[in-house]
C-alpha positions, -999 to +999 in steps of 0.1 A: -002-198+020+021-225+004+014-258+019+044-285+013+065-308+036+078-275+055+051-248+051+074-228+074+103-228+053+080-223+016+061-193+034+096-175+043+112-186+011+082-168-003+084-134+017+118-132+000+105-141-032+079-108-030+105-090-020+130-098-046+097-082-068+092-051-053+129-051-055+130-049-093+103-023-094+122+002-072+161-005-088+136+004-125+118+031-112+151+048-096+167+055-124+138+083-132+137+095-096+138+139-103+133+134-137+097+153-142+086+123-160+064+104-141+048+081-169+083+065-176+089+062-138+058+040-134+065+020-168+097+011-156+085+002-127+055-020-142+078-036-166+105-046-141+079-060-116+060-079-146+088-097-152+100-108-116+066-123-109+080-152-137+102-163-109+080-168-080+060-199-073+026-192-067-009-192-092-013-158-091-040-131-103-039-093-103-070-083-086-054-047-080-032-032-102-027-013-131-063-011-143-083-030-169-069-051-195-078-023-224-057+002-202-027-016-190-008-037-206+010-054-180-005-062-143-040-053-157-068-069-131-072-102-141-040-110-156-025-146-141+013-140-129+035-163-111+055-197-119+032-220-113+020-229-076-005-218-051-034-198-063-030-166-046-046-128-050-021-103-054-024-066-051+007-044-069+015-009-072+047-009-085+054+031-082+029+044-050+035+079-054+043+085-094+044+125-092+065+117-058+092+099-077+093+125-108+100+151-080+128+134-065+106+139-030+103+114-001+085+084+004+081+067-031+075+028-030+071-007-045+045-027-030+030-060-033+004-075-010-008-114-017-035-135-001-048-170-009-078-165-032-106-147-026-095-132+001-089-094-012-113-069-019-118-059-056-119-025-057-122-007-089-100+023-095-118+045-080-116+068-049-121+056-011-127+074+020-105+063+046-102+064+083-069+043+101-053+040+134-027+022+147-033-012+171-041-017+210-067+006+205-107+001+216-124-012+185-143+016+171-125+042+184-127+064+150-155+060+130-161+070+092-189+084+095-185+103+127-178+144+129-138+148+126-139+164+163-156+136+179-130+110+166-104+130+174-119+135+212-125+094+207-089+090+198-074+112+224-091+097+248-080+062+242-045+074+242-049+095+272-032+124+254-048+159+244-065+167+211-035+191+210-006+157+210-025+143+180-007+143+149-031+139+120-024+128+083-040+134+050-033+144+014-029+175+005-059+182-014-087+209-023-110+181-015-094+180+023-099+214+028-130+212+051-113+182+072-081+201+074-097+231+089-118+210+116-089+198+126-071+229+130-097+241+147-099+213+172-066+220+183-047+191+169-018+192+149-016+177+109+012+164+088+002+175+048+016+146+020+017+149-020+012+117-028+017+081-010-015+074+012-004+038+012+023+049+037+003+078+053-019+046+067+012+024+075+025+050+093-006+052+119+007+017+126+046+025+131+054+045+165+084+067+154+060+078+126+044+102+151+008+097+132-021+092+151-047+091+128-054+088+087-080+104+073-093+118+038-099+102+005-071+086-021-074+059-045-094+026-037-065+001-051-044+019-024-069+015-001-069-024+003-032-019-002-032-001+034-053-023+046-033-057+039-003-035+060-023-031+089-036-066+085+002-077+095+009-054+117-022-043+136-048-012+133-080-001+125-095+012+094-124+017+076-134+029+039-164+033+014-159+039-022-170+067-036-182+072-073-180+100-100-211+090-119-232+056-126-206+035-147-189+035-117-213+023-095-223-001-123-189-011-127-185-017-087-215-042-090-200-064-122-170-065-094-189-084-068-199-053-048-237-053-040-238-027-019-225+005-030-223+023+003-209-004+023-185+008+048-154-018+044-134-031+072-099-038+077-109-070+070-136-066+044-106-053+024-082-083+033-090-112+048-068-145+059-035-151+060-017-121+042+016-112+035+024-074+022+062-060+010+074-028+001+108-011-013+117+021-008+119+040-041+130+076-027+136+079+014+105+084+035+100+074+073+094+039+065+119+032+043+150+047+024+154+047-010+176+034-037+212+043-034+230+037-068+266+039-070+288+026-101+280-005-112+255-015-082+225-001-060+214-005-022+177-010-013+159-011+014+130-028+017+103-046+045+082-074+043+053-088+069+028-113+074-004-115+093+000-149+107+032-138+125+028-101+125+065-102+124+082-075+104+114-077+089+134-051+069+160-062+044+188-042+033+201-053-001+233-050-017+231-054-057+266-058-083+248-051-117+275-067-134+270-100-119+231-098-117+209-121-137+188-092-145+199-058-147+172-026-145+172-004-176 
């Protein structure tokens, strides 16, 4: 992180800075929330962020965001964002949960992770499977690759709780359908979410959450998303990529990815000293979401850090009419 005559004071100046960011995606983005149109939702939400980044002093590059420079044409991977300053990664999605947002439903949010460089995984966009737990558990304790019942035996064990006290998360998907059932059948109990697996992990990680374990497959971006979260404020989780067909395997590879069936670590996925920021977009258990009112909005919003692994959450109170910038 930013090293000047008070690295202290630069690296919370900075928090705020990120935070100002995912700010201006969520006051966009809310002005679409129940609207049925998720493409605007996110373009507002991409546009607003784009521009924030101008402000903040760091060197940065987009190593997850919107997708490739051909089919995004703001926070692409590659693109170089920032003021000027430390060379960071960054890892945006200004709109987690898109189809979330056009519904009006919970738990919509603007998040940023950043890291000095080199020190995110580059994950194409692509989907992961993923496995997370909250901390001050035995390393280990849930393992990809291990039957659903014997992680959740693993896991119950380690909490000295029933299978039956186990609340379980994943997306409700087709694709879930045999992991939902074992499960079920195991006796523990599951929470089913839309959209949002970015905050399906976090929450394994926050006690009045109530989620014991993550599981299931969702995008790869989101992913090391997750995974910079629980980098700051403790957990477990693992995640492999998996691939539609050989372009994306070949496409993995031109990423830096040599092995395609790597099993990635919490800290495969982000590494050092990270810092990770969210704003609520619509209310979830993590955070609320934009409150507009005449001429001026409320946000709520959290931001962490590794090195620390304090958490703060910011309540913000904006006047549009005396705002330098002003969401559309």
């Amino acid at each position: 992180m930013p090293n000047d005559k008070n690295p202290a004071l630069a690296d919370r100046n900075l928090a705020l800075e990120l935070v100002r960011v995912t700010e201006a995606a969520a006051l966009a983005a809310s002005r679409w929330i129940g609207r049925g149109d998720k493409n605007s939702a996110d373009g507002a939400a991409v546009g607003a962020m784009r521009q924030a980044f101008d402000a903040v002093a760091i060197s940065g590059i987009v190593v997850i965001g919107e997708g490739e420079m051909d089919e995004a044409p703001m926070l692409y991977i590659g693109e170089r964002v920032g003021a000027g300053g430390p060379e960071m990664d960054i890892a945006v999605d200004p709109l987690e949960g898109t189809v979330i947002a056009a519904k009006g439903a919970p738990n919509a949010i603007a998040v940023i992770a950043l890291a000095e460089r080199g020190n995110f995984l580059h994950a194409p966009d692509i989907y992961m499977d993923k496995i997370a737990v909250g901390p001050g558990l035995p390393d280990g304790v849930v393992v990809l690759d291990a039957p659903v019942i014997e992680n959740l035996r693993n896991l119950a064990r380690a909490k000295k709780r029933d299978i039956a006290d186990l609340m379980v998360c994943t997306l409700e998907r087709p694709r879930h359908d045999e992991i939902i059932a074992k499960c079920r059948e195991a006796g523990a109990r599951i929470t089913l979410i839309g959209d949002g697996d970015v905050s399906g992990v976090i929450a394994t990680a926050q006690p009045d959450a109530g989620i014991d374990l993550y599981i299931g497959s969702g995008g790869a971006p989101e992913g090391v998303l997750a995974a910079a979260a629980l980098r700051c404020i403790g957990g477990q989780m693992q995640g492999r990529l998996l691939y539609d067909d050989d372009a994306q395997i070949a496409r993995t590879r031109d990423m830096g990815i040599t092995d395609p069936n790597r099993i990635f670590t919490l800290t495969d996925m982000a590494r050092g000293d990270v810092m990770f920021a969210a704003t609520g977009v619509t209310s979830g258990p993590m955070l609320r979401g934009v409150r507009r009112f005449g001429h001026g909005a409320i946000t709520h919003s959290t931001v962490m850090r590794s090195k620390s692994g304090t958490v703060r959450y910011i309540e913000a109170h904006h006047n549009f009419e005396t705002k330098t910038w002003t969401p559309s």
